[in-house]
N, C-alpha and C positions, 0 to 999 in steps of 0.2 A: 249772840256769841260768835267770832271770829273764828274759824275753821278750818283747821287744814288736812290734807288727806295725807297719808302714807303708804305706799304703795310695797309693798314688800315682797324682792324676791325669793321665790320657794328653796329651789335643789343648790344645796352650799350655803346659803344664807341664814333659813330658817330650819332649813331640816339637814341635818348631817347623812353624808353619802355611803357614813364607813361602812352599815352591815351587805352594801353595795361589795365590796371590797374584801368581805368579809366570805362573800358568798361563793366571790373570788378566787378565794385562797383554798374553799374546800373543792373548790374545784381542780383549780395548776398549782396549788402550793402556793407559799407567802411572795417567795421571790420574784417569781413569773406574776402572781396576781397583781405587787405593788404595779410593774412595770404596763401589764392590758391596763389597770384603774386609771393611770394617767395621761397614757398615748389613746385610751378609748377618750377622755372626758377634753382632751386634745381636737381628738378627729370631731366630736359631737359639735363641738362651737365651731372649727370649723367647717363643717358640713352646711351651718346656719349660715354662715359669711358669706358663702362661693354659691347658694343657692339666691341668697339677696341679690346679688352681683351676678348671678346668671337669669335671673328673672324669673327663675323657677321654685315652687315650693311642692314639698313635700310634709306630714306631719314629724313632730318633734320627735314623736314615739318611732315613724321610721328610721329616722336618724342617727337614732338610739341605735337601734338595734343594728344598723351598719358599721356604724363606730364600733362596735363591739366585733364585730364581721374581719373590719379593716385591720383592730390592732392585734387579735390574736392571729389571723394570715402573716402578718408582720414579726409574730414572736415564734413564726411554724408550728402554731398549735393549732390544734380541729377544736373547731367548735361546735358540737351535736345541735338539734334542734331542741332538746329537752334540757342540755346546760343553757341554751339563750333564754330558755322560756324563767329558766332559774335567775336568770342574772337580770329579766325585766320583772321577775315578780318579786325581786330586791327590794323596789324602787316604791313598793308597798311596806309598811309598816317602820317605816323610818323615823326615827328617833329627832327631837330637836336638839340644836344646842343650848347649855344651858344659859349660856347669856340672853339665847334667843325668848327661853322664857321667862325671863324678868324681865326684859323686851316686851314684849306684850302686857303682862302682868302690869307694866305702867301705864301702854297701853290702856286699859280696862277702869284706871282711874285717872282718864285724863277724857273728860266726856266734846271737848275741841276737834282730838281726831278722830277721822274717821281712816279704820284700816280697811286694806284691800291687797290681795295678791295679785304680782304682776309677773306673767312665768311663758315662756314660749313653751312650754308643754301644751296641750290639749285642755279641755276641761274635766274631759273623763279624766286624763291620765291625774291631774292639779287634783279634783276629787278625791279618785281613788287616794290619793297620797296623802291629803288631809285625814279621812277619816281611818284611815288606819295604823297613820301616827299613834303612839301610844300618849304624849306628852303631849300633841296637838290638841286629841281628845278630850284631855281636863285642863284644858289653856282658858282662864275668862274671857278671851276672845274669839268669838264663833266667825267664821267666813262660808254663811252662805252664799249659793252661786251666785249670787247679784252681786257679791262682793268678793269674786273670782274674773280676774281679768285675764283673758288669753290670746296670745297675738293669732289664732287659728283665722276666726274670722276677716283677719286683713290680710293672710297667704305672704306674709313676711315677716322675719325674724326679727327681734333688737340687734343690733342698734337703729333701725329704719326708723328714722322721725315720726313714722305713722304711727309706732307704736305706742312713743312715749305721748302720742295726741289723743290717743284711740284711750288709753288709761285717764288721762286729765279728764276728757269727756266722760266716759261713765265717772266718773268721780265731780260732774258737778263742775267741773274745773275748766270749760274750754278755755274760758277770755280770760281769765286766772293760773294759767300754766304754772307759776310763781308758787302757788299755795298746794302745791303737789311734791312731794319727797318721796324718792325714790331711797330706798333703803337697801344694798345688794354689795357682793362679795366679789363681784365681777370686773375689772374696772373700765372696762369696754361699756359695761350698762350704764356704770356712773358716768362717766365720762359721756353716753349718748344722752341722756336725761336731761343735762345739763345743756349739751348743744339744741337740744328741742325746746326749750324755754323754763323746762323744770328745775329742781334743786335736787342735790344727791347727798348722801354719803354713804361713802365708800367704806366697807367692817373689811379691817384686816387683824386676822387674829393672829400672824405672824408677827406682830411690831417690828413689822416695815413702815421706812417710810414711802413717799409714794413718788415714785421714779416712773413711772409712765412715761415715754419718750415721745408718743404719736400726742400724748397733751402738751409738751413743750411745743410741739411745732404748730400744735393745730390753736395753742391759746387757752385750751377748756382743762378745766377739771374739775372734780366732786366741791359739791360746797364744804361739806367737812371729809375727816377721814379719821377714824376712830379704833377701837380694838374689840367693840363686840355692838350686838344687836340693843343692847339694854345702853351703853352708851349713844347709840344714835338716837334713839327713843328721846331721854336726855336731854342731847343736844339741842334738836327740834321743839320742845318743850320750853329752854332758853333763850334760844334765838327768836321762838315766835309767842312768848311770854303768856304762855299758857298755864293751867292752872290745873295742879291736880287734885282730888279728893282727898279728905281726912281718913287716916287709914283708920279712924274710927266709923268711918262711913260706909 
């Protein structure tokens, strides 16, 4: 049977960040929270960027936690140690979206792929956030560690080529980069995926289209670009003419 793997990114993609945001607001209020939620998730990818490019790493979970540091310093709010420990213990019990689980759900009858998470968090952090997803938890597709990818052990963030190579290989896929989909909300990922020999698509639940300006210049972009998780699923299933089970089965 011909096989392909999917690689699926965690925070934004498969799991929604709202009660992040949520946790937020009972902290500064709606206003102030919308504003830290997006200049922190802002500063956290950049943080990943300028550490690539400075040759330095730090964990994601640090980063985390900086970003959060950075952007309420930025809105002249104090941040205690016992509201950051709130705003990281968020990042537990997080909700998916629901596309994301008819996503998988297809997943689960389509016995070609094999899934796998691909997350510049940690393992622990990747973990912890798995199983205490509440929607994760009853998902027909389990992600033990073996089927937890984390860029920790290569001390460099996505988009580094290294990563989307370091993923192909556990996945079986070195000399096959091609038969690896990356699935992610990001377009920085999609777009790295793709320049490292992989395939992407890109979930925009906005219905946008996909105006990325550094992919006009650079050439690359997602192999598809879609509106939810369960559409990419889909797609991959089409293009690589796979076959799913009788839901009588």
């Amino acid at each position: 049977m011909t096989k392909v793997a999917i690689a699926f990114d965690l925070y934004g993609t498969l799991l929604s960040t709202e009660s992040i945001a949520t946790e937020l607001a009972r902290i500064y209020g709606e206003e102030q929270a919308k504003t830290i939620a997006v200049q922190a998730r802002r500063y956290q990818l950049e943080y990943t960027w300028r550490s690539n490019s400075m040759g330095v790493y730090r964990p994601f979970v640090d980063l985390t936690r900086h970003s959060f540091r950075h952007a309420t310093a930025e809105a002249n709010l104090d941040l205690s140690m016992d509201h950051e420990e709130r705003i990281m213990e968020a990042y537990n019990g997080l909700d998916s979206f629901t596309d994301a689980e008819k996503g998988l759900a297809l997943v689960s009858q389509t016995p070609a792929i094999d899934p796998y998470i691909f997350s510049n968090g940690t393992v622990d952090m990747i973990t912890a956030s798995l199983k205490t997803s509440p929607s994760l938890a009853e998902s027909p597709v389990m992600f033990p560690e073996s089927r937890v990818v984390s860029v920790d052990p290569l001390k460099v963030f996505k988009p580094d080529p290294k990563t989307y190579q370091h993923v192909a290989k556990v996945a079986g896929f070195e000399s096959q980069p091609e038969k690896v989909y990356l699935i992610s909300s990001n377009p920085f990922d999609a777009m790295g995926a793709v320049a490292a020999g992989l395939k992407s698509v890109w979930v925009c639940r906005q219905d946008t289209e996909w105006i990325d300006g550094l992919s006009g210049a650079l050439n690359v972009r997602p192999t598809a670009v879609v509106g939810g998780v369960d559409e990419a699923v889909r797609e991959i299933i089409k293009v690589e003419g796979l076959t799913e089970l009788t839901k009588s089965r």
